[in-house]
C-alpha positions as CSV (number, residue, x, y, z in Angstrom):
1,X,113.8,79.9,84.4
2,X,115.5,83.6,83.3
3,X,114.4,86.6,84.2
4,X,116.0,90.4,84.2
5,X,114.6,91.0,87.7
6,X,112.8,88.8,90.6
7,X,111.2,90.5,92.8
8,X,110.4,88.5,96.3
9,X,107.3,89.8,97.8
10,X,104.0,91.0,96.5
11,X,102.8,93.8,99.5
12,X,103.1,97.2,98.2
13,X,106.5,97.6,98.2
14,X,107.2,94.6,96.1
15,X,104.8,95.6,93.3
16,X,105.3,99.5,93.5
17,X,108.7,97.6,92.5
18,X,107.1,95.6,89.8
19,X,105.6,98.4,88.6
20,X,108.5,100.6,88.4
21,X,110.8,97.7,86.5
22,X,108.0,96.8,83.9
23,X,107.5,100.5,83.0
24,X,110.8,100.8,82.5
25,X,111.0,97.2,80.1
26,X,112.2,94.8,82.7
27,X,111.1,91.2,82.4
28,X,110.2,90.8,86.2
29,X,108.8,88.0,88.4
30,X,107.1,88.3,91.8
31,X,107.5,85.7,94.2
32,X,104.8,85.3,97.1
33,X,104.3,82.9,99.7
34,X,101.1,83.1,100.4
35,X,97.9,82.5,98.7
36,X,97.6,86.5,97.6
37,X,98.8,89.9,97.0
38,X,99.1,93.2,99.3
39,X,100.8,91.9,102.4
40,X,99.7,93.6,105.5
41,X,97.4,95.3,103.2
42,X,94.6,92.8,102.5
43,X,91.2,92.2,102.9
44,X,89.5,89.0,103.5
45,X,85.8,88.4,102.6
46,X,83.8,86.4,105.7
47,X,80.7,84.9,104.4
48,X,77.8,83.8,106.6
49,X,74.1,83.2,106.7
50,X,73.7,87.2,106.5
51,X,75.7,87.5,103.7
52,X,79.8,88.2,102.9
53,X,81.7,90.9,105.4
54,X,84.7,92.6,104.0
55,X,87.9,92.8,106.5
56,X,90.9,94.5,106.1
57,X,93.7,93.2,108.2
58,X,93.3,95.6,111.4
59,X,91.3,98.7,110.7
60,X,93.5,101.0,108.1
61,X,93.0,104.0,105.6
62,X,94.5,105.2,102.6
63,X,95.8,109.5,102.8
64,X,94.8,111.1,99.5
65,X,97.8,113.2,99.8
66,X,100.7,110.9,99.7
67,X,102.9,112.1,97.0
68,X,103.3,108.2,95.7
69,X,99.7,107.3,95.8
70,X,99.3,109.4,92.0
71,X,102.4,107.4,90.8
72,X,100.7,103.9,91.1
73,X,96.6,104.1,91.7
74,X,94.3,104.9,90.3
75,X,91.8,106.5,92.9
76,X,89.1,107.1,90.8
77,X,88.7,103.6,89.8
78,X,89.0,102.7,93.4
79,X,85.9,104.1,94.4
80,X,87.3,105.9,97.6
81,X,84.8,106.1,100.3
82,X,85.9,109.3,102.4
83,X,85.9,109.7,106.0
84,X,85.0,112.8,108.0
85,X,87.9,115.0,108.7
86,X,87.5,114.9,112.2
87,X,86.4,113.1,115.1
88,X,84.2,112.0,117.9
89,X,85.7,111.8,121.2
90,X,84.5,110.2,124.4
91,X,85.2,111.8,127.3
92,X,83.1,113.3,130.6
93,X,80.3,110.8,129.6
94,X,79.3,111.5,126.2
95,X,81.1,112.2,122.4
96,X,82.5,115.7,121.2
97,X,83.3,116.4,117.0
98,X,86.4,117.6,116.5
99,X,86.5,119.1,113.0
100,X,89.3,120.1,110.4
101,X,88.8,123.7,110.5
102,X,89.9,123.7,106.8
103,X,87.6,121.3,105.7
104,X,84.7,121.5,107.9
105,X,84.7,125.3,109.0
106,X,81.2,125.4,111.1
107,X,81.5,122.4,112.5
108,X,84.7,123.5,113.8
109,X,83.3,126.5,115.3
110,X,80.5,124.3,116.7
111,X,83.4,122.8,118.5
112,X,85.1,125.5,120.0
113,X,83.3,125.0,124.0
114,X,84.5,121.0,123.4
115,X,86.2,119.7,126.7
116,X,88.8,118.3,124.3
117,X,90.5,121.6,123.5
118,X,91.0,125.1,124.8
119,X,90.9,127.9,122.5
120,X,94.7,128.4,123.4
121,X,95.1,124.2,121.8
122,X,93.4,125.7,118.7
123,X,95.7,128.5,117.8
124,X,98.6,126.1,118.4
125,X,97.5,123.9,116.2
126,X,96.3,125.8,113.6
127,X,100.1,127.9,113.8
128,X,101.5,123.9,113.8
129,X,99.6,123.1,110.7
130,X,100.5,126.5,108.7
131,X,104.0,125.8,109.4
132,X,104.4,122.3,108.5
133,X,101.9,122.5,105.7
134,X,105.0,125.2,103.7
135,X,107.5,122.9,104.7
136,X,108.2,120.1,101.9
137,X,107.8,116.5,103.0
138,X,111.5,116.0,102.4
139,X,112.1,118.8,104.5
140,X,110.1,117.8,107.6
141,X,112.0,114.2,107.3
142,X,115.4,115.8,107.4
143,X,114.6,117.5,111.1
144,X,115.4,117.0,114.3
145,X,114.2,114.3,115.6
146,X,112.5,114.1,119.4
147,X,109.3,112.0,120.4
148,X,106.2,113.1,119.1
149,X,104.6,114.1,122.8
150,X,107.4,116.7,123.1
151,X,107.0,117.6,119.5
152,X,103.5,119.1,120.6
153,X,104.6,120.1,124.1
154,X,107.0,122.2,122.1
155,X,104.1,123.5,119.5
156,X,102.4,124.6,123.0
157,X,99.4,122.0,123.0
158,X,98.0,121.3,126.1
159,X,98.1,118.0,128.2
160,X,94.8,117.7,128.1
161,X,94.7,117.8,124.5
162,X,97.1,115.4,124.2
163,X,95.6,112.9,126.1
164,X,92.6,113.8,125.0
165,X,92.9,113.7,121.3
166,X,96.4,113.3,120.5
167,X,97.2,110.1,122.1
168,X,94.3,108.2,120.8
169,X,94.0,109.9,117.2
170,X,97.8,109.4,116.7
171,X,98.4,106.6,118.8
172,X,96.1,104.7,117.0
173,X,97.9,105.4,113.6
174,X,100.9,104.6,115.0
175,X,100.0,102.1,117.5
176,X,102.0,104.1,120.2
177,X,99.7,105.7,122.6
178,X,103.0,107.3,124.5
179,X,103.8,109.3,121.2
180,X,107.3,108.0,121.5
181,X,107.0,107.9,117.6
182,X,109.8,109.9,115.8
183,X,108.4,113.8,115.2
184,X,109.6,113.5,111.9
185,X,107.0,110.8,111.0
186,X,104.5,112.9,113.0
187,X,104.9,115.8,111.4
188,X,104.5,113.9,107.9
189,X,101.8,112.2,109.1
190,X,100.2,115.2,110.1
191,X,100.4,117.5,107.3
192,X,99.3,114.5,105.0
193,X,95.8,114.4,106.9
194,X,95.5,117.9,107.5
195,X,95.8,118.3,103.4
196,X,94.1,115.7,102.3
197,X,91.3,113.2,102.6
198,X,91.6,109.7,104.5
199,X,89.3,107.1,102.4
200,X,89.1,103.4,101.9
201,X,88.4,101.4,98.5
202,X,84.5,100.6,98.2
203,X,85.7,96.8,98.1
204,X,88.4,97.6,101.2
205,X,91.7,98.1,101.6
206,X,93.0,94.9,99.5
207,X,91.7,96.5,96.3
208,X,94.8,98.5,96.1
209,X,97.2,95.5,95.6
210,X,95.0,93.9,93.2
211,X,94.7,97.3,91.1
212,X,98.7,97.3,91.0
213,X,98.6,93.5,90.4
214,X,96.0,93.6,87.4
215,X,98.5,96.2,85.6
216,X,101.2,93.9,85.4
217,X,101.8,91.7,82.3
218,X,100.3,87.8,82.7
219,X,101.9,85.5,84.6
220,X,104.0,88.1,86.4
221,X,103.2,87.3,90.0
222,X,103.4,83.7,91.2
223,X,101.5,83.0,94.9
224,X,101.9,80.1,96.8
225,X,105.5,80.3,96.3
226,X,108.5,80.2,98.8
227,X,111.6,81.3,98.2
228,X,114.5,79.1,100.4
229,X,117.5,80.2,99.4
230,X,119.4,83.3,97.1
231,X,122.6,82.8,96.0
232,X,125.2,84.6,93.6
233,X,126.8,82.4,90.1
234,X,128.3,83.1,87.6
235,X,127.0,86.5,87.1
236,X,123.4,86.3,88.0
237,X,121.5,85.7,91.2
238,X,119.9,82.2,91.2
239,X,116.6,82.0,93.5
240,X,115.4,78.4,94.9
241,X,112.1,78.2,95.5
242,X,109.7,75.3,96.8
243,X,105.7,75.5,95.6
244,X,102.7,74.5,98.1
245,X,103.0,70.5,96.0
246,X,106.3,70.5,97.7
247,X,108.1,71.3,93.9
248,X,111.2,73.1,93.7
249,X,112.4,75.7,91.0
250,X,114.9,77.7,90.4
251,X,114.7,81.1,89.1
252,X,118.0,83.0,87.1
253,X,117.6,86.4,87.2
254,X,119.7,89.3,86.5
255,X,119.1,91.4,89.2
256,X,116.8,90.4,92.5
257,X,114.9,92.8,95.1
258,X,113.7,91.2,98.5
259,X,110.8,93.0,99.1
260,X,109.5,91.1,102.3
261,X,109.2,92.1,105.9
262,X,112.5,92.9,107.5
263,X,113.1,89.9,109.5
264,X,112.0,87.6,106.2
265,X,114.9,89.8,104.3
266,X,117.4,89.0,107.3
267,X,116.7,85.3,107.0
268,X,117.1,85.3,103.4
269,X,120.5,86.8,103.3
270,X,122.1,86.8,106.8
271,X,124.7,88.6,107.1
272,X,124.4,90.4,104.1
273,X,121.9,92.7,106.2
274,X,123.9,95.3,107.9
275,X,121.0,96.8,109.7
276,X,120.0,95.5,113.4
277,X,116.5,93.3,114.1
278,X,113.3,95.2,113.0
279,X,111.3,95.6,116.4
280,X,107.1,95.6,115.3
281,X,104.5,97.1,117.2
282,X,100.8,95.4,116.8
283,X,97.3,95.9,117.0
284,X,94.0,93.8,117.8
285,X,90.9,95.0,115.9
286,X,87.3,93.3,117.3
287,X,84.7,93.6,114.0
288,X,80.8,93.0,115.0
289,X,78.1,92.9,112.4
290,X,75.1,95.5,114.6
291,X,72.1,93.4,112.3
292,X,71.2,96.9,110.5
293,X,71.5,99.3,113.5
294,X,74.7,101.3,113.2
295,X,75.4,103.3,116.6
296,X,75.6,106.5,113.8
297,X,75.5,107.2,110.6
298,X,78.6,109.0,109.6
299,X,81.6,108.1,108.2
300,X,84.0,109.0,111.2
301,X,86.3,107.8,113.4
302,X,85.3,108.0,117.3
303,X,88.2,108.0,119.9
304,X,88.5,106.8,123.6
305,X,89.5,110.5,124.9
306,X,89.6,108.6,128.9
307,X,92.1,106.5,128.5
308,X,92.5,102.9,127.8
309,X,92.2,102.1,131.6
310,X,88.8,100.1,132.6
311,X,89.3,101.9,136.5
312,X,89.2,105.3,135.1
313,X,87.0,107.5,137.4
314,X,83.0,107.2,137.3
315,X,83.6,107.8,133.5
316,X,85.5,104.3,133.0
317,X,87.8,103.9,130.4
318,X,88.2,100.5,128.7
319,X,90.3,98.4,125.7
320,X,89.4,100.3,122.7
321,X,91.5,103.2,121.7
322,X,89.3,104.0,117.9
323,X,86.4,102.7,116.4
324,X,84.6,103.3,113.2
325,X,81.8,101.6,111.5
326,X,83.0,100.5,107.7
327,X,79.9,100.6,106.2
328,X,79.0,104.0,106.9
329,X,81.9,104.9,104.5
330,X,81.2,102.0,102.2
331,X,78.0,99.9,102.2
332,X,80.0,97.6,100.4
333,X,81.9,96.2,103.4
334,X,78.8,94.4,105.0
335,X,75.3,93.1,103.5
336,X,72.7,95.4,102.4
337,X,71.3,97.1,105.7
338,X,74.0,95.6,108.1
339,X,76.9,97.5,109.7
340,X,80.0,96.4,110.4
341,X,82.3,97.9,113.0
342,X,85.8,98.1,113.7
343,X,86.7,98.4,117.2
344,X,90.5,98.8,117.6
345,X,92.6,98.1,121.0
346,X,96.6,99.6,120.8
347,X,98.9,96.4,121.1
348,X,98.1,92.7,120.9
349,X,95.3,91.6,123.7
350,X,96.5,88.6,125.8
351,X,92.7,88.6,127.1
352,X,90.7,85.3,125.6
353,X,88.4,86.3,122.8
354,X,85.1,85.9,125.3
355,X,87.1,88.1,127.8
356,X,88.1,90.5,125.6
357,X,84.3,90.9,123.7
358,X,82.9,91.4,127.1
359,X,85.3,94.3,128.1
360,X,85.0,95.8,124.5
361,X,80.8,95.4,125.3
362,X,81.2,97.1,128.6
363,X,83.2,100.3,127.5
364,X,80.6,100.7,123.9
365,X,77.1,100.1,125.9
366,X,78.4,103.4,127.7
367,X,79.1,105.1,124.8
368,X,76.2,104.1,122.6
369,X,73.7,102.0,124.6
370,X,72.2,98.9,125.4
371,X,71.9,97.9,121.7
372,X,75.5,97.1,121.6
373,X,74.8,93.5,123.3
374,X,73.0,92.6,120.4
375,X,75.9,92.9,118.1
376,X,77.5,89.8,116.7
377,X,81.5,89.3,117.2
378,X,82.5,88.3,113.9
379,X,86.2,87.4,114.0
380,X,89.0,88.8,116.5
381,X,92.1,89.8,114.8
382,X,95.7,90.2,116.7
383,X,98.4,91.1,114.5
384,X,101.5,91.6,116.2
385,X,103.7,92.5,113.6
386,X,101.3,95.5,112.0
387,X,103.9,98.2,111.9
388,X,108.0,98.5,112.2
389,X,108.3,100.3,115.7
390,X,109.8,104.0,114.9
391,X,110.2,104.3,118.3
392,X,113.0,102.6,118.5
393,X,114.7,103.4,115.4
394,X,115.4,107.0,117.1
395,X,118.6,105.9,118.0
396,X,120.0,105.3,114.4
397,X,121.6,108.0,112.4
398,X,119.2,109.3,110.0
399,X,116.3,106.9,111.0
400,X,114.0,108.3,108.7
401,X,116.2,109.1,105.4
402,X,115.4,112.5,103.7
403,X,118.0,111.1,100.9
404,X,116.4,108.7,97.9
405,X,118.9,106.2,98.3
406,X,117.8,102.4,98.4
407,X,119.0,99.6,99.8
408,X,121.2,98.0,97.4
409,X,123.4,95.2,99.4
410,X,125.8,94.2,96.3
411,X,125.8,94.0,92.7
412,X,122.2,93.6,91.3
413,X,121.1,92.6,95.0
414,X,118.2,95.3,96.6
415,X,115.7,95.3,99.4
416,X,113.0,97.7,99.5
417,X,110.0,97.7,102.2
418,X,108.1,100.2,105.1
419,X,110.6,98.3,107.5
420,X,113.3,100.4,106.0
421,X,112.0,103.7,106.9
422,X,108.6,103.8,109.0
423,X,105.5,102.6,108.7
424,X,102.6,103.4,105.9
425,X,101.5,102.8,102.3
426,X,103.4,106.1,101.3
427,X,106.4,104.4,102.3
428,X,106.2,101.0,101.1
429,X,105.5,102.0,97.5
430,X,108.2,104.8,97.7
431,X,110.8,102.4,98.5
432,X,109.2,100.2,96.1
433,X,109.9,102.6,93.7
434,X,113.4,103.5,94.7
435,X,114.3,99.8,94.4
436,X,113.2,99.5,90.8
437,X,114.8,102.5,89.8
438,X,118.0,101.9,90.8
439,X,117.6,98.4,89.5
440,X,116.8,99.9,86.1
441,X,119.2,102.3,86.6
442,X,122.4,99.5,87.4
């Protein structure tokens, strides 16, 4: 089987790739092993008695104002569901809004007495945001990188803010509540939710892969598929693959772009991977159905502003660092007049599922009430490998490129994927993208 390019991986990466190659004329095949597209980016459907639950692999959203999200999706058709800019934080027994002052200008004021901030916090960040938001996105990538806690020590935010806010707002994007993440991914990070919107897909966060998939020709992706061996002859790359019946093929191809997770890449193609082990960082997300009685209404994310500590003071702490109930942004993630919830703990839990739900219980009946004991536990999720860990890429030259070089390891021979640069759907379909341009271009 001949093709100009094969492509192994269908996450975001791999068919930003796909994308790229087909626009450009390529004959391309994907190659996935498992049963579907989108990678970390899926969502599975859980049906019961009450009807079918949408869940997105840990809880994630999609930032309007990533400069590659135009290139390959089509938002409108996606039906975003927008959050509130903001958020509720728990601390000193009850929740506080924190608003985008941009966005949501009185509730903002309406926040200025919150326990979370000091007016002092608020003119720091507001001088943070009006310098990062004239600074190009290539720009703030090229800086000098220090942790992200002395990035905003430095901007002249207050501890209390930072443990306050910070730590379980960005900690929970990068699942790093120490803000050891690089500042140059912080300060990207930030000026893409200051300026835009953050927003799932009505059908959840696996609607983007199947978008990019559907715009590929017939036939182009094959799932169930895995790939055992790449080799180089007589001027092509031939790929061996092995099907779920146990049938092996094998694929000639022109050119070939490994567009798996990092360590999948290094098993692949050994040594032909200069760069060291990818070190992950992971998540566990706990999703209840509350049987039609939400703890709020609004689409927003709330935030554990004591700490993730269950001996914290008269206050108490507890596991979750974030929680947000889906179907307040999308009724489509649960049955008509159900709620689902996301409750989402930094790291991978080594509590038992009952042990875990009862400490998750604990910490949310003080935060919303008794009615939380009524809520059914729908599924438990731990998912070690949900990001690369930036943190410890700060020790490589240029760990977060400013340059548009990709990864090409020999002649027609490219790997592309977050694991390259840091963590996020603007960086998987940018590297995507590289990848099939230089392929085009070679």
């Amino acid at each position: 089987m001949s093709d100009d390019v094969v492509i192994i991986g269908a996450g975001l990466a791999g068919l930003a790739c796909a994308r790229t190659l087909v626009s450009g004329g390529a004959r391309v095949r994907v190659l996935e092993r498992s049963d579907g597209v989108g990678g970390r980016a899926r969502t599975d459907t859980l049906v019961t008695p009450r009807g079918t639950y949408r869940i997105d692999r840990g809880f994630q959203v999609l930032l309007t104002a990533y400069p590659e999200v135009p290139r390959f999706l089509d938002l409108e058709s996606l039906q975003l569901r927008k959050f509130f800019s903001g958020a509720d934080v728990w601390c000193e027994g009850r929740l506080h809004r924190i608003a985008n002052p941009w966005r949501h200008p009185l509730e903002a004021i309406r926040s200025f007495s919150s326990p979370v901030t000091t007016l002092a916090d608020k003119a720091a960040l507001a001088a943070l945001f009006a310098e990062i938001a004239v600074t190009s996105s290539k720009d703030l990538r090229s800086r000098l990188e220090i942790a992200s806690i002395e990035r905003l020590r430095c901007a002249g935010v207050s501890a209390r803010a930072v443990d306050r806010f910070f730590r379980p707002f960005f900690g929970g994007v990068f699942f790093d509540r120490e803000l050891q993440t690089s500042s140059r991914m912080f300060d990207f990070t930030f000026k893409m939710f200051a300026s835009g919107e953050a927003a799932v897909p009505a059908l959840g966060m696996g609607q983007m892969a199947e978008q990019m998939a559907s715009r590929l020709p017939a036939g182009t992706i094959r799932t169930g598929t895995r790939v055992v061996a790449i080799r180089r002859a007589q001027g092509c790359h031939e790929v061996d693959v092995i099907d779920t019946q146990g049938v092996q093929e094998t694929h000639r191809c022109r050119k070939c772009v490994i567009a798996t997770e990092g360590d999948a890449a290094r098993e692949l193609l050994g040594s032909r991977v200069s760069r060291p082990p990818m070190a992950w960082v992971g998540t566990t997300s706990v999703w209840y159905s509350t049987g039609g009685n939400p703890p709020f209404s609004e689409p927003i994310l709330v935030l554990n502003g004591d700490g993730t500590d269950d001996r914290r003071g008269e206050f108490g702490g507890g596991p979750v660092n974030h929680l947000a109930v889906l179907s307040n942004a999308s009724p489509d993630y649960a049955p008509a007049g159900d709620g689902l919830v996301s409750a989402n703990i930094v790291g991978v839990s080594s509590d038992t599922d009952e042990r875990l739900d009862e400490r998750v219980r604990t910490q949310l009946t003080r935060w919303f009430g008794p009615s939380v004991g009524a809520w059914e536990r729908l599924t438990v999720q731990r998912i070690p490998r949900a990001l690369p860990d930036v943190r410890t890429m700060m020790d490589r030259l240029d760990a977060l490129p400013a340059g548009d070089a990709p990864a090409c390891l020999d002649e027609g021979l490219f790997v592309c994927g977050d694991h390259l640069t840091a963590g996020s759907i603007e960086f998987a379909l940018r590297s995507g993208r590289l990848a099939g341009e230089a392929a085009l271009d070679r």
